[in-house]
C-alpha positions as CSV (number, residue, x, y, z in Angstrom):
1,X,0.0,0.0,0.0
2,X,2.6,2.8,0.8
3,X,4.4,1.6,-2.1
4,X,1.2,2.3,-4.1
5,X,1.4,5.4,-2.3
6,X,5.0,6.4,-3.6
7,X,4.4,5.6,-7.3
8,X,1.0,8.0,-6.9
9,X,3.0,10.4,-5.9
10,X,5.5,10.4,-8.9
11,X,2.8,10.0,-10.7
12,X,1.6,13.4,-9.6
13,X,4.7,15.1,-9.9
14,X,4.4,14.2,-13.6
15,X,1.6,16.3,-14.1
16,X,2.9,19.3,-12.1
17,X,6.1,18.9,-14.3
18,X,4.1,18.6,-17.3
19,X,2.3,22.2,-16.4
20,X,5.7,23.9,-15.4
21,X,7.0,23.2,-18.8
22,X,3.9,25.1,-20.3
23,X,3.9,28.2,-18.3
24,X,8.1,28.0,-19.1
25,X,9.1,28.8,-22.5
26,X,11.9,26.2,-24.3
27,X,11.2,23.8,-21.0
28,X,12.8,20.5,-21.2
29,X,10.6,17.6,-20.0
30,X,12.1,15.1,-17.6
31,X,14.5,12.2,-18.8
32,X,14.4,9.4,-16.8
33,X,17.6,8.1,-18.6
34,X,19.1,7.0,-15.6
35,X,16.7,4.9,-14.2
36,X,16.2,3.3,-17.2
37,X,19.9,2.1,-17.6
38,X,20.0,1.2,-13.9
39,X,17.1,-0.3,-14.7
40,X,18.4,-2.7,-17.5
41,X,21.3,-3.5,-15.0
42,X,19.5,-4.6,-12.3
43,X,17.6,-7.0,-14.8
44,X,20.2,-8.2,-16.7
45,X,22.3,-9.0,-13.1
46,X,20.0,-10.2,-11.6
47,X,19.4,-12.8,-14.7
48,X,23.4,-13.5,-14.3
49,X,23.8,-14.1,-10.8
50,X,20.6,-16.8,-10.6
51,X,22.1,-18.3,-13.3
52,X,25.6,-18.8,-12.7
53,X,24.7,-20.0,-8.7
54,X,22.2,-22.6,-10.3
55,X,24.8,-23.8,-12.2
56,X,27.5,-23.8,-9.7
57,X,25.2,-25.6,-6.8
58,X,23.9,-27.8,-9.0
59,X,27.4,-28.7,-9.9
60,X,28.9,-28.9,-6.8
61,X,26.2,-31.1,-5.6
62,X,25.8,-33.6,-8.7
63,X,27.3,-36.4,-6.9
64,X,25.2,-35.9,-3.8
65,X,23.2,-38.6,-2.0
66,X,21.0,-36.3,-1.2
67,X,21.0,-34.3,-4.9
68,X,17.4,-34.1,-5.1
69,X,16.9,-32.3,-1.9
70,X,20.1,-29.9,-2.6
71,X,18.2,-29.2,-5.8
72,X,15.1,-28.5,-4.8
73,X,16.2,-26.3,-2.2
74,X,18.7,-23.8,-4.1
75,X,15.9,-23.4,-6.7
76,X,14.2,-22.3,-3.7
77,X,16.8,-20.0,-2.3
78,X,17.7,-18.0,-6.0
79,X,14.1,-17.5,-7.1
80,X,13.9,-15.5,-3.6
81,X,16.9,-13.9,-4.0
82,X,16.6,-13.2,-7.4
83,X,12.9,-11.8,-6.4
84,X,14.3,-9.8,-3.3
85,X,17.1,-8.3,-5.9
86,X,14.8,-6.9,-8.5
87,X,12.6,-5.5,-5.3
88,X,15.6,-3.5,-4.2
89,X,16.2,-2.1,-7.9
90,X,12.6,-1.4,-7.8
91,X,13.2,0.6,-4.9
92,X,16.5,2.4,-6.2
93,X,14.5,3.2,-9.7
94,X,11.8,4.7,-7.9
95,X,14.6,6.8,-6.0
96,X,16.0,7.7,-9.2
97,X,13.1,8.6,-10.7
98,X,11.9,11.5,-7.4
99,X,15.5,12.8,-8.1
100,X,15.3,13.2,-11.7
101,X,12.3,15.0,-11.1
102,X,13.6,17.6,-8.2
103,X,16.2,18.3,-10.7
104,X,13.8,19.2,-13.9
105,X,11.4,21.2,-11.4
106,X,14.4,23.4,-10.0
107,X,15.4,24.0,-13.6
108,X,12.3,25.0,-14.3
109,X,11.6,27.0,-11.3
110,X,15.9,28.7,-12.0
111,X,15.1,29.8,-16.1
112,X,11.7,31.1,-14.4
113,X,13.2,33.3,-12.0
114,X,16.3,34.1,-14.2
115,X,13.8,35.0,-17.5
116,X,11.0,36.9,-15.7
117,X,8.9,35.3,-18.3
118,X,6.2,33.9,-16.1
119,X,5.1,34.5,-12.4
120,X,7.3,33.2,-10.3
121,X,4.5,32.3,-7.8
122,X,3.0,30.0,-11.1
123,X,6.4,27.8,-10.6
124,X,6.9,28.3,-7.0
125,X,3.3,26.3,-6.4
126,X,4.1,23.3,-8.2
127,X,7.7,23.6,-7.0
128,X,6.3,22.8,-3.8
129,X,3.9,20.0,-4.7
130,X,6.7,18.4,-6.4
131,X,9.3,18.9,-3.4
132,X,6.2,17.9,-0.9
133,X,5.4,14.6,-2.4
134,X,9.3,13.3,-2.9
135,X,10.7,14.7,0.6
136,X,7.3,12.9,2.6
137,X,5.1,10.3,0.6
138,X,8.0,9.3,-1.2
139,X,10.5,8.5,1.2
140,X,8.2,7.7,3.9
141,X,6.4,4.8,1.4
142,X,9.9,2.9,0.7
143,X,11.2,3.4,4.0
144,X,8.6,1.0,5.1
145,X,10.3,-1.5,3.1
146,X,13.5,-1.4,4.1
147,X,13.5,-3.4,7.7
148,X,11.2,-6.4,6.0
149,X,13.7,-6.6,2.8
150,X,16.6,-6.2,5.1
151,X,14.8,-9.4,6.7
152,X,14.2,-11.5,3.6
153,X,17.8,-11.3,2.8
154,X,19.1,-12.3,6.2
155,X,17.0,-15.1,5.7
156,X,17.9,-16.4,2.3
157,X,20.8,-18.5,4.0
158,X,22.3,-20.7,1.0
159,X,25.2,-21.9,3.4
160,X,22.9,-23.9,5.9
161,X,20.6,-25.1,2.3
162,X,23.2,-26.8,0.2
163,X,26.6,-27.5,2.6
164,X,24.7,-30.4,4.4
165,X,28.3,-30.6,6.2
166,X,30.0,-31.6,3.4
167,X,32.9,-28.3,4.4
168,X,33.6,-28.7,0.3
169,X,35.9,-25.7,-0.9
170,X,33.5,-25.2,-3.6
171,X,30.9,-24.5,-1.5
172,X,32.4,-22.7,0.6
173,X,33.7,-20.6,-2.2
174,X,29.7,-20.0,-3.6
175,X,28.7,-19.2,0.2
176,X,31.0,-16.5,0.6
177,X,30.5,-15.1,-2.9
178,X,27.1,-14.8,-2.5
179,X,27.7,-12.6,0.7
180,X,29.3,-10.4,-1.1
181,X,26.5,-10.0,-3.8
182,X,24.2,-9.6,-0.8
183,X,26.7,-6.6,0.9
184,X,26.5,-5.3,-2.7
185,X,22.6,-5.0,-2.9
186,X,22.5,-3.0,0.9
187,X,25.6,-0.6,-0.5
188,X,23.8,0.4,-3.5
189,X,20.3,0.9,-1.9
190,X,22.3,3.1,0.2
191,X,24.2,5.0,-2.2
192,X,20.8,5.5,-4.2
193,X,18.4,6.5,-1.1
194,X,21.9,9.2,0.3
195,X,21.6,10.7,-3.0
196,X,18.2,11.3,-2.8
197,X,18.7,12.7,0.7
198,X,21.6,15.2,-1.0
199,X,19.3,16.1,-3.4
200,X,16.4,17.2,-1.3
201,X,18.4,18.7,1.4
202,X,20.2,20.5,-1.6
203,X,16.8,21.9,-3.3
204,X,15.9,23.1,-0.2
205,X,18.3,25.1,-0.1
206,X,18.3,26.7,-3.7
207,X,14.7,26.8,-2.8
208,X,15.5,29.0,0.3
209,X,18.2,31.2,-1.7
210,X,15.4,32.3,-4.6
211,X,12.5,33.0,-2.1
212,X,15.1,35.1,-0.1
């Protein structure tokens, strides 16, 4: 539900944009080229990774006794993580996507005030719906997500699934790798929700400077 909440709200911002750029002469619309590409990466990664540990466990674990079971369960374990990866690019997109937007609103609202073409009060309003929607519904609606998808990734454990105390080298190998992929996914939600955090904390500012 906040989720729905979130893409609403971007939603909204659309059409606030969308009237900025008639009241502003020679306005650019937004491009959302960057979470587009991010996008593609986190699809195409995502693709790789569940592939390449399917192949490895099921590999590793050929000769098993117990190969059935092993099988079974890692099919198990990289559908969810491969579900819970796409979720956190979902997240990061929808990041990108409030920031690309704060940026082609304070454009807007910068040519108005330098050109004089239009009321600055005209810009100033959707300015402000814009700003509102990304610094509260936006961040608030994800945020929500963060402790349970934190959760889901503790939980996809692919160590205690497939090593059936075996202590083979290959698997510890495929354990440890996939920690890493899993540190990777936490740094770059990060990276994506502090620039989002810059950004609004930065438009606030230039927001502040104009109306002074």
């Amino acid at each position: 539900m906040e989720l729905t909440h979130s893409l609403n709200a971007l939603l909204r911002n659309e059409g606030d944009l969308r009237r900025t750029i008639v009241l502003v002469a020679d306005g650019a619309p937004p491009c959302y080229k960057h979470a587009t590409v991010f996008s593609h990466i986190v699809l195409c990664d995502g693709l790789a990774c569940f592939s390449f540990f399917y192949c490895c466990y099921v590999a590793a674990s050929w000769k098993s006794n117990s190969f059935v079971y092993i099988h079974l369960s890692v099919c198990i374990y990289v559908v969810q993580d491969l579900s819970l990866e796409w979720t956190f690019g979902f997240c990061c997109v929808v990041m990108l996507v409030a920031v690309q937007q704060l940026s082609s609103i304070n454009a807007l609202l910068l040519k108005a005030s330098n050109e004089r073409t239009v009321a600055f009060e005209q810009i100033v309003v959707h300015f402000c719906n814009v700003y509102g929607r990304i610094s509260i519904d936006v961040r608030k609606g994800l945020s929500v997500y963060y402790g349970p998808l934190v959760c889901a990734v503790k939980m996809v454990d692919i160590w205690g699934a497939v090593s059936d105390g075996t202590g083979e080298l290959t698997v510890l190998g495929l354990s440890c790798l996939w920690l890493l992929i899993d540190v990777k996914k936490f740094v770059i939600l990060m990276l994506v929700s502090e620039h989002l955090n810059r950004k609004v904390s930065i438009w606030q500012v230039c927001f502040c400077c104009l109306m002074i």
